[in-house]
Each structure stands twice: as C-alpha cells, then as structure tokens.
C-alpha positions in Angstrom: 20.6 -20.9 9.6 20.4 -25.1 9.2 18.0 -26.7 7.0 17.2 -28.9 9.5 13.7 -29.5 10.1 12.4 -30.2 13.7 8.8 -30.6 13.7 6.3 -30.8 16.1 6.5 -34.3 16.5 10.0 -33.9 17.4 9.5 -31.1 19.7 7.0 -33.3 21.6 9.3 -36.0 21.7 11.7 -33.8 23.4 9.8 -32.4 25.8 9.2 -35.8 27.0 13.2 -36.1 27.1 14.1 -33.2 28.9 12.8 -35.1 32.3 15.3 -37.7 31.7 17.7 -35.2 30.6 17.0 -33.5 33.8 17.2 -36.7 36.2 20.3 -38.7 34.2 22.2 -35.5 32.9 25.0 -35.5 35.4 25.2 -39.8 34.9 25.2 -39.3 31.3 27.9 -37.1 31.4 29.8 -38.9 34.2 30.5 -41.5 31.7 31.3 -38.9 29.0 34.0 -37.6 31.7 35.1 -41.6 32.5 36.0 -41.8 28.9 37.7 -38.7 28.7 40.0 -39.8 31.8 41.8 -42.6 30.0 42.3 -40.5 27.0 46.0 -38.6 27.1 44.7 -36.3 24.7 41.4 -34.6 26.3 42.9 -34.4 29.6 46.0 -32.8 28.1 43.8 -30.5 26.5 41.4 -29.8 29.8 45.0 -29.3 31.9 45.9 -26.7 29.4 42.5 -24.3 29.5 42.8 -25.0 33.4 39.6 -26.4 33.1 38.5 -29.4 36.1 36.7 -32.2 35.2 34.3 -31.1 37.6 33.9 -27.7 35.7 33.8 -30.0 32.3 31.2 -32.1 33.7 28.8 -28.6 34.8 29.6 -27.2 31.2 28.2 -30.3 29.4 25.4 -31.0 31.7 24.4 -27.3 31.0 24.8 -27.8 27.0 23.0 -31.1 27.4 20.0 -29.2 29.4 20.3 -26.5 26.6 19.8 -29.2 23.5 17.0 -30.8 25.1 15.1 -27.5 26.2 11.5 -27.8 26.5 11.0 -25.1 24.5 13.7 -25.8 21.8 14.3 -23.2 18.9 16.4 -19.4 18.3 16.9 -18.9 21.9 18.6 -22.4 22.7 20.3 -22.1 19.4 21.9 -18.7 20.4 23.5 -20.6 23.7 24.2 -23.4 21.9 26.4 -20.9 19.4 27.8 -18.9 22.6 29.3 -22.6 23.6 31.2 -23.3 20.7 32.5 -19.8 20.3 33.5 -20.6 24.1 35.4 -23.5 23.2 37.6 -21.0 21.0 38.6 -18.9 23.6 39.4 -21.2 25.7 41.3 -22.7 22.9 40.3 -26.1 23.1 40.6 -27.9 19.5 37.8 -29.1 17.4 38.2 -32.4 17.4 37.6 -32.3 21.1 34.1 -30.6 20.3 33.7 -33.6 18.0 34.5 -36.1 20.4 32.4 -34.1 23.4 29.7 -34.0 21.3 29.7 -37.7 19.9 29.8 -39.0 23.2 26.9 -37.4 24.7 25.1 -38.5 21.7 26.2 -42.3 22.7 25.9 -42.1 26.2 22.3 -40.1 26.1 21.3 -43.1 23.4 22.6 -45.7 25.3 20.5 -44.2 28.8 17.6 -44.1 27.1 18.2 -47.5 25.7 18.4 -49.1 29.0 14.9 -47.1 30.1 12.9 -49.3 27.9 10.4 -46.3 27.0 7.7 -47.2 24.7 7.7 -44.9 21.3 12.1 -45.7 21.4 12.3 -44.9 18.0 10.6 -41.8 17.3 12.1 -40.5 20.4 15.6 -42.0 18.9 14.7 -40.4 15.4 13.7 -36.5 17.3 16.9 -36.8 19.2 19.6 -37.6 16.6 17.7 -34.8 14.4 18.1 -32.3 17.6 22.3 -33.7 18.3 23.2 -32.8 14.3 21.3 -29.9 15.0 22.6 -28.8 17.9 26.4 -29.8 16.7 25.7 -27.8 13.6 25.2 -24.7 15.2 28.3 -25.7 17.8 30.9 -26.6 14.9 29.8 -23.5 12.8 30.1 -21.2 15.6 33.4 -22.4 16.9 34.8 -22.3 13.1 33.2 -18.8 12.6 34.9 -17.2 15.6 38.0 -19.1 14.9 38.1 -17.3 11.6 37.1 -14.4 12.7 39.9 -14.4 15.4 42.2 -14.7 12.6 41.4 -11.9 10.7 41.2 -9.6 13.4 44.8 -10.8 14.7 46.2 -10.8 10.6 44.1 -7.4 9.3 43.0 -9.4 6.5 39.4 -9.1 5.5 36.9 -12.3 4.9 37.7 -11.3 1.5 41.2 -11.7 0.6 41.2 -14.7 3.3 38.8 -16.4 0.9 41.2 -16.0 -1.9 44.5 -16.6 0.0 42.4 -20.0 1.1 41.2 -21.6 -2.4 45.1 -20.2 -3.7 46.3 -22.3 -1.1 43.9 -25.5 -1.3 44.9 -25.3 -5.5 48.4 -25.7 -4.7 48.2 -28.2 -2.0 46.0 -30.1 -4.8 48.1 -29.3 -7.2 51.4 -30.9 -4.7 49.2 -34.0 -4.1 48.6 -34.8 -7.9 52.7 -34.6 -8.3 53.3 -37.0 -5.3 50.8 -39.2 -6.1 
C-alpha cells in the first residue's frame, strides 16, 4: 500500500514502546483531550457526532495501542484503515484527523522525552516512521470512503468523477491565472 519501510530495527524499537504506550496512553492522550478543550472548533465538532470526551479519549488510546502494536504490520494496518473510514461516518472533518493525529505524535514525543530512555533517537526515528505510517493509511482511508460515499450518493462512477475533478481543477486554475 505505502512505500514506507519499517524494518526490523524499527519493529524492535516499538516493541519496546508499546510498554510505555500501555502505561502513559491514557496521560498522553489526556493532554491531547486538554488541548482539544480550549479549541471552539474540535469541541464543536465532537458536540456534533455526539461523541464525549471521554468516548474521544477511549478511541484514541485504542488507535494509539493499535500504532504501537507489538506485532505491527497488515493486521494493525487494517484497524488503523477501519478508524479513518470511522471518522467519515461519523462525519468528523479532516483537518480534525490532522490535528488528532499531530498531537499524539507531540504529546507521545514529548512523554518519551521526559523518560530519558537510552537509544532516544532510534526509538524517536522508528516512531515518527510508524506515525506517517500509520496517518497514511488513516488519511487514505478517510479520503477513500469519503469518495466513495459520494459516488454511491451521486451514481457517478470513479470514472467520470475523475474527469469531472481535473475539468474542475483546470478551470479553477484557469480563474486563478485571470485574478492574479
């Protein structure tokens, strides 16, 4: 799917995470949640998918535990996949994903940080490679059922959608060279 590469160095690396991941999850994400509070936005967005901060904070403990799986490969990335394709039906936007998903990466860094673990930077290394993988498969399943949504709902096939999209991107070009 990704062209990723997680080797067996990194797969080492997080099996010696998941512990942590396992012991600090819920603090990690606490602060994610913290954030979230003071931000109009996200707890618009939350309020409208009557989802609870509390059912938020299980959701991404469970996606954290699921990116740093032991045993880390098609079956995680199939969860991982069911998530974001989650996140469209419970219509929550994109950039919320984004945000979710940049914030775990800071707050996990920043826990590990303040654990003062010897081999820090390969660990750092195997986990950021693990995040863009794991948000890869996220983004491109929430964008794949999002499209796929829309061509059930419209009748148009993946097709003719193509070709309505890059008619539509040339003009919008095509508008933007004229305004500019």
């Amino acid at each position: 799917m990704f062209h990723l590469e997680i080797s067996e160095k990194d797969k080492e690396n997080i099996k010696m995470l998941f512990p942590i991941i396992e012991n600090y999850g819920y603090e990690i994400v606490d602060e994610v949640i913290k954030t979230f509070s003071k931000d109009e936005e996200a707890v618009k967005a939350l309020q409208e998918n009557n989802v609870s901060f509390e059912q938020a904070r299980d959701s991404w403990f469970y996606l954290l535990k699921t990116v740093f799986s032991p045993e880390f490969g098609e079956e995680s990335a199939k969860k991982i996949s069911t998530i974001g394709k989650t996140y469209v039906d419970l219509d929550i936007k994109g950039s919320l994903l984004t945000q979710v998903a940049f914030l775990l990466l800071l707050k996990t860094i920043d826990k590990i940080i303040s654990l003062n673990l010897d081999n820090f930077t390969d660990l750092l290394k195997s986990m950021i490679k693990l995040f863009a993988y794991s948000f890869a498969i996220f983004s491109d399943s929430y964008r794949k059922e999002m499209i796929d949504s829309f061509l059930e709902l419209t009748g148009f096939n993946e097709n003719l959608f193509s070709t309505q999209i890059k008619v539509a991107r040339k003009r919008r070009r095509e508008k933007s060279k004229v305004t500019n």
